[in-house]
N, C-alpha and C positions, 0 to 999 in steps of 0.2 A: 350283518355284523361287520364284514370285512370293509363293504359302504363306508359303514357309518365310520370307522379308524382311516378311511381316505380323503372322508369330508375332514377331520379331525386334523390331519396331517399336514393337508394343503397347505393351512396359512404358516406353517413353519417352514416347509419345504420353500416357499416363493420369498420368506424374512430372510431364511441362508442364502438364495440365491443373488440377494439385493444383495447382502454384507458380500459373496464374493467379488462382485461386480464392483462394489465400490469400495472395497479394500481386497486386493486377490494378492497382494504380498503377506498379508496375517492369514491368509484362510491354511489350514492345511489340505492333501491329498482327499481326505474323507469327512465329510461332513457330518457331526454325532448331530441326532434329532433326539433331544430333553424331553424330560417328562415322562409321556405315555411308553412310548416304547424306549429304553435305554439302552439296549445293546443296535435296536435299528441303525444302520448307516446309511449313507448311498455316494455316491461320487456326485461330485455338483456338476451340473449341464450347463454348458458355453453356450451365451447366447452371443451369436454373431451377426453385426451387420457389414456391408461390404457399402463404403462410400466411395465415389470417382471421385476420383483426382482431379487436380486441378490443368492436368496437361489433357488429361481424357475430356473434360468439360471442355476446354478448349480446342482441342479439334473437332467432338462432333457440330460446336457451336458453328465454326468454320465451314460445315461440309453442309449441304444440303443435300434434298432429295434428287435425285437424278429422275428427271421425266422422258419417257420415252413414248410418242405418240405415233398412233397409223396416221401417216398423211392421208392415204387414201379415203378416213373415214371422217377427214375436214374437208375436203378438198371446194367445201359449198362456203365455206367459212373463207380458210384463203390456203395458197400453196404453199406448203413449209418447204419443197423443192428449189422453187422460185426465190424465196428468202435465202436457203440457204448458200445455191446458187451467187447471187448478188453478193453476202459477203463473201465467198469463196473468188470472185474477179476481184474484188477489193484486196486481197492477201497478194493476188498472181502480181497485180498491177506493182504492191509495193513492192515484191520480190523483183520486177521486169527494172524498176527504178533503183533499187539500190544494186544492181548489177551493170546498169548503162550509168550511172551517174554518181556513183560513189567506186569507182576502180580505182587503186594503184599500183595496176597493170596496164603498161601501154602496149597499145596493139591499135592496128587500121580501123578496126570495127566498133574501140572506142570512141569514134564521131559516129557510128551510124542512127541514135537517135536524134544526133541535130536536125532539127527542122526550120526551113528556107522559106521564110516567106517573100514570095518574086510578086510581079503583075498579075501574071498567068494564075496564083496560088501559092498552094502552100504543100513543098517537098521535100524526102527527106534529104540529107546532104551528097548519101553517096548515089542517090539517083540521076543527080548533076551534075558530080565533079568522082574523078576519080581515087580515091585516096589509099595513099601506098606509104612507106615507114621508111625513109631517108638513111634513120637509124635511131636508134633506142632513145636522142633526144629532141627527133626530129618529124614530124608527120606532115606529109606534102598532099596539097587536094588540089589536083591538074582539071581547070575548069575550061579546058579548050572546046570541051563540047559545048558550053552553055556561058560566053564568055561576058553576057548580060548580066549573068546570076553571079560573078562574082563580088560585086560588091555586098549583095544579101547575104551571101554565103560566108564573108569577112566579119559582117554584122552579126549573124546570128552563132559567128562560133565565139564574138566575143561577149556577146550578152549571157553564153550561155552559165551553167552552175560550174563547172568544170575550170573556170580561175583559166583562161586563156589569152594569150593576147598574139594574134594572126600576124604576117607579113605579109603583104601582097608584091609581087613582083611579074609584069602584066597577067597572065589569065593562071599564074600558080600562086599559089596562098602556103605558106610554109607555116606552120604551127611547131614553135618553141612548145618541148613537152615540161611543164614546170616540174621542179625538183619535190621529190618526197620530205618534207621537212617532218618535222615533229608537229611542227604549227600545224601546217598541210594535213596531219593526219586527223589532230583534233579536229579542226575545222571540217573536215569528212563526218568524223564523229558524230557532230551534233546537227550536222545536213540530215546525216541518218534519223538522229531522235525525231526531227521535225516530220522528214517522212512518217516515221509510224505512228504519230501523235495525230497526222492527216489522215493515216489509214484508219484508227481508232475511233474518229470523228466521222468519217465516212461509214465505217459499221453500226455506230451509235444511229447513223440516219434513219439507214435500213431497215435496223429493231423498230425505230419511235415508225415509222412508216405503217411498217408490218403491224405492229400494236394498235395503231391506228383503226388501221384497215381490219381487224379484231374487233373493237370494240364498237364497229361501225353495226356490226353482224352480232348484234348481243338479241336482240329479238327471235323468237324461237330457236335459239337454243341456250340451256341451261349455264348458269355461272360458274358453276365446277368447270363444265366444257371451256366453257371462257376464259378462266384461269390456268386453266392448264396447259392450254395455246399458248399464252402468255407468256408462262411459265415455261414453256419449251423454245420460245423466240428469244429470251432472257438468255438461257442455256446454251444457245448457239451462239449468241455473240459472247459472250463469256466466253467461249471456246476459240474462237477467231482473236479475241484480246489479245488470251493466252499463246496464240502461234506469233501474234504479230509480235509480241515481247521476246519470244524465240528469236524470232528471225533478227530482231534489233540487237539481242546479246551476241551472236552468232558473226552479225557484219561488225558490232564496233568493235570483236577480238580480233577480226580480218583486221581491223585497219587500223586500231592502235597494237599490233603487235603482242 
């Protein structure tokens, strides 16, 4: 009996719950159920869905899986070491460059990545000539030892990035240190950007390499396997991107102030 009055009830029960759904300013507190039972009441039940957002859709869209694989258990496929490795010299290098060649700080030892190319080869500067700081706008390189090499040595500090222009006066070379202008610094600036847009294209090498060398080894073993190599060589340079872009915000507040 009591069945048969809950079959009976249903289709009123689920018409109240539409009308509160789609009018819930008119409904009241307690919902009277007509007819059969007249004193029956019940309180009407929330139906809730929960939708993301549009900032939520949009970060998880952004984010992807993070892949974490045992080298150890590719190692027939290819070295994720060795990749990773290769871009990690790639990073050192642009950091060793924007330290010798984007300075606006004078010091001795900002000649010492100049390199000399003589008869004999190719040297760095202060393995030829001596270089010492006159004073704050003056750097002198005493080439009494190697008094051949002074002309290379005049040559290559003025070809070099560093906006120089030598004096030679027999075997010494005086280097006017140019002045920090505003120009001077932009121009640093975007020496910088160049740098990192090399290093960026240099990691990109590395990946399309490594990928390569992936997809060379797709014969026994499985596509999942294969993708997910992939998938984690993608991930490192993505990661190497993101330091070079570091280091590029980091030097152009060094040097525009």
């Amino acid at each position: 009996m009591a069945m048969n009055h809950l079959s009976l009830l249903r289709p009123l029960l689920c018409q109240a719950l539409v009308r509160q759904v789609r009018h819930p300013a008119t409904v009241s507190a307690a919902v009277r159920i007509p007819l059969l039972h007249p004193n029956l009441s019940c309180k009407p039940a929330i139906c809730s869905r929960f939708y993301a957002t549009k900032k939520a859709k949009a970060k998880s869209k952004g984010q992807s899986a993070k892949v974490s694989i045992n080298t150890a258990l590719v190692e027939d496929i290819i070295s994720l070491d060795e990749v990773k490795q290769e871009m990690s010299a790639v990073l050192s290098a642009l950091k060793d460059d924007f330290t010798r060649n984007l300075s606006i700080r004078t010091s001795p030892g900002a000649l010492d990545h100049i390199v000399v190319t003589t008869a004999d080869g190719k040297f760095p500067l202060n393995q030829l000539g001596q270089v010492s700081m006159k004073s704050p706008q003056i750097i002198l390189v005493n080439m009494s030892s190697f008094p051949e090499a002074t002309a290379a040595a005049t040559r290559a500090l003025r070809e070099s990035s560093m906006n120089l222009n030598p004096e030679v006066d027999g075997t010494i070379i005086k280097v006017p240190v140019p002045k920090v202008t505003r120009e001077h610094r932009e121009n640093l600036a975007k020496t910088a950007k160049q740098f990192s847009n090399k290093a960026k294209d240099s990691v990109r090498k590395v990946r399309t390499n490594a990928v390569t060398q992936v997809k060379r080894a797709k014969e026994g073993h499985s596509e999942d396997t294969i993708r997910l190599i992939e998938k984690q060589i993608q991930q490192m340079a993505d990661n190497f991107a993101t330091d070079i872009d570091k280091q590029l915000t980091a030097k152009t507040k060094e040097l525009l102030g």
